[in-house]
N, C-alpha and C positions, 0 to 999 in steps of 0.2 A: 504494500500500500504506500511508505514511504517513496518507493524507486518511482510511483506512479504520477505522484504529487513533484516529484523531482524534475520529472519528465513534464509535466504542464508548465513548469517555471520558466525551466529552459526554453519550452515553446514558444511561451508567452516573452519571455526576453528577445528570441529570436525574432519574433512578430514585431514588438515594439522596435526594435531596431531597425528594420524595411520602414516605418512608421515615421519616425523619427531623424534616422541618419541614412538611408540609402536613398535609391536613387530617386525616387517618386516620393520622399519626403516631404514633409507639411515645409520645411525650411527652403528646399526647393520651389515648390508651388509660390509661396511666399515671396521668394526672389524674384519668380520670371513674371509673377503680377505686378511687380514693382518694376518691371522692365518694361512690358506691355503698356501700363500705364503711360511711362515715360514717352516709349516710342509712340503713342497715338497723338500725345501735345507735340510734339516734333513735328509728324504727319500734319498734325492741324496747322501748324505757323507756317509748313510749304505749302500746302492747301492753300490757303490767305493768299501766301505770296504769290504762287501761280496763279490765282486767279485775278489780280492786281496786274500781271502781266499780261496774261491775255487780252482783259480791257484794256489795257494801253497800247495793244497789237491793234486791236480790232478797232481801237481809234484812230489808229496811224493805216490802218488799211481803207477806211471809208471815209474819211474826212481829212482836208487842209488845216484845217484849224492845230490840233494837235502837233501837225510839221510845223506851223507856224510858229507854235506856243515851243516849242523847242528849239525852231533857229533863234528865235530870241532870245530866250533864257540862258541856250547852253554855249549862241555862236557869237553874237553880239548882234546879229541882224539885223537891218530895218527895208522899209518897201519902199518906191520909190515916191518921194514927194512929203515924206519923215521925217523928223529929226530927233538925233539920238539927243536925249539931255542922262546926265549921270550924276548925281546926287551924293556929294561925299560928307559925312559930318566932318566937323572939326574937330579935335581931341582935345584943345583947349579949352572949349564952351564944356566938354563932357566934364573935366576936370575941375574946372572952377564952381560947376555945378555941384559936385562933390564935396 
């Protein structure tokens, strides 16, 4: 009867052990949820991003405005009959402001 109750311990340790430290452990499980998690906010902020791009594809595919809105901003550009004016503060006035 002893050897028998011996024999469940052992069982039951062995069980616990797959449970606990082997491979399909609860510590496992736990980790790759914390992984999974992570990788889905990842997916979300490329998500975002992509789709920020595409609209700014798809505005540069159907309309001028957006070429426009960028030779400006990015090139210095103006159209004919424009004048560029360029607006610089003074570092004095910020200064003395101070």
């Amino acid at each position: 009867m002893r050897i028998l109750g011996v024999i469940f311990v052992l069982l039951f340790l062995v069980l616990q052990y797959d449970l606990w430290l082997g491979d399909g452990s609860l510590a496992t499980v736990w980790r790759l949820q914390k992984k999974i998690t992570l990788q889905q906010k990842e997916n979300n902020k490329i998500r975002q991003r992509n789709e920020s791009l595409m609209a700014e594809v798809n505005d540069l595919k159907k309309g001028d405005a957006a070429i426009e809105e960028r030779a400006r901003n990015e090139l210095g550009m103006i159209k004919k009959g424009e004048t560029y004016i360029q607006v610089v503060d003074d570092k004095n006035k910020k200064d003395e402001k101070q």
